[in-house]
C-alpha positions in Angstrom: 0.0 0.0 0.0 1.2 2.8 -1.0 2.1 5.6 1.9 1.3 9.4 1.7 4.2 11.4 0.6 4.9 14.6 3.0 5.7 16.6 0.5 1.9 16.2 -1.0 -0.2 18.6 -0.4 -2.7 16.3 1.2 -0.6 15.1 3.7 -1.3 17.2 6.7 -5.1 16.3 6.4 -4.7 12.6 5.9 -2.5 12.4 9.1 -5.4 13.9 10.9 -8.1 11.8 9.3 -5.6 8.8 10.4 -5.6 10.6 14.0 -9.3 10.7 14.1 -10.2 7.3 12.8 -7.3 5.7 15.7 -9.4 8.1 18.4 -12.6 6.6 17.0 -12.1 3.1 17.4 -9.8 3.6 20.5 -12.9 4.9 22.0 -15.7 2.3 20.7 -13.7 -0.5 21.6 -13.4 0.5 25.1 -17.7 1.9 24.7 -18.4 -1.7 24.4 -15.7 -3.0 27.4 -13.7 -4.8 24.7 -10.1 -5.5 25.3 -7.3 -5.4 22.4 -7.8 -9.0 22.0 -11.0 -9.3 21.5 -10.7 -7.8 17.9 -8.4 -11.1 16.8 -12.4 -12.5 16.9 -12.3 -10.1 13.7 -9.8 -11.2 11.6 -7.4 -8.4 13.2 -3.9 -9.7 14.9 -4.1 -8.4 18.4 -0.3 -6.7 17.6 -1.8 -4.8 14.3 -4.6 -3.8 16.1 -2.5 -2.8 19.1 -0.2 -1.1 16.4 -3.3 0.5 14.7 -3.9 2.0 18.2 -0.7 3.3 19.3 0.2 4.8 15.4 -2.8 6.0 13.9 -0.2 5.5 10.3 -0.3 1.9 10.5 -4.5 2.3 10.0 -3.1 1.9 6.0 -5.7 -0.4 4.6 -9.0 -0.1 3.1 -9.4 -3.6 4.5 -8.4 -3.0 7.6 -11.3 -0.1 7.5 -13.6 -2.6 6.9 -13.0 -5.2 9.1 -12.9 -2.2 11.8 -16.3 -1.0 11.2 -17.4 -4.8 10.9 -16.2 -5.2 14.6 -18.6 -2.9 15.5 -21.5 -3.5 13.7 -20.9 -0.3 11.7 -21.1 0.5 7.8 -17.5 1.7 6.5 -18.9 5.2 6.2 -20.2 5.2 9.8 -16.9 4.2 11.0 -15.9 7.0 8.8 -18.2 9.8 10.0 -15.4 11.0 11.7 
């Protein structure tokens, strides 16, 4: 996958939508009292998902989106209404 370049002009505001999205599921995995762990029950290693919460740039995948959002019963642009 490719990574953003800093030099692009969109770089600053895809950082922050990377920011937001790790806040986002930081904070509905702990709404429904769900350890780290417990996201390996959705096809997510407990080390990426640990790394997806400690580096909001490891979130790199529009896969990994998806099986977010599926973890909590979301819709990718729910888990996106950031």
């Amino acid at each position: 996958m490719q990574r953003p370049n800093p030099d692009s002009i969109y770089y600053d505001e895809f950082i922050e939508l990377q920011q937001n999205l790790c806040t986002k599921i930081k904070g509905l995995r702990k709404s429904r009292e769900l350890v780290q762990e417990d996201m390996a029950d959705y096809e997510l290693s407990v080390r990426q998902y640990q790394r997806m919460e400690q580096d909001p740039t490891k979130i790199v995948s529009l896969w990994q989106v998806f099986k977010l959002a599926k973890a909590h019963n979301l819709n990718i642009h729910e888990l996106l209404d950031l």
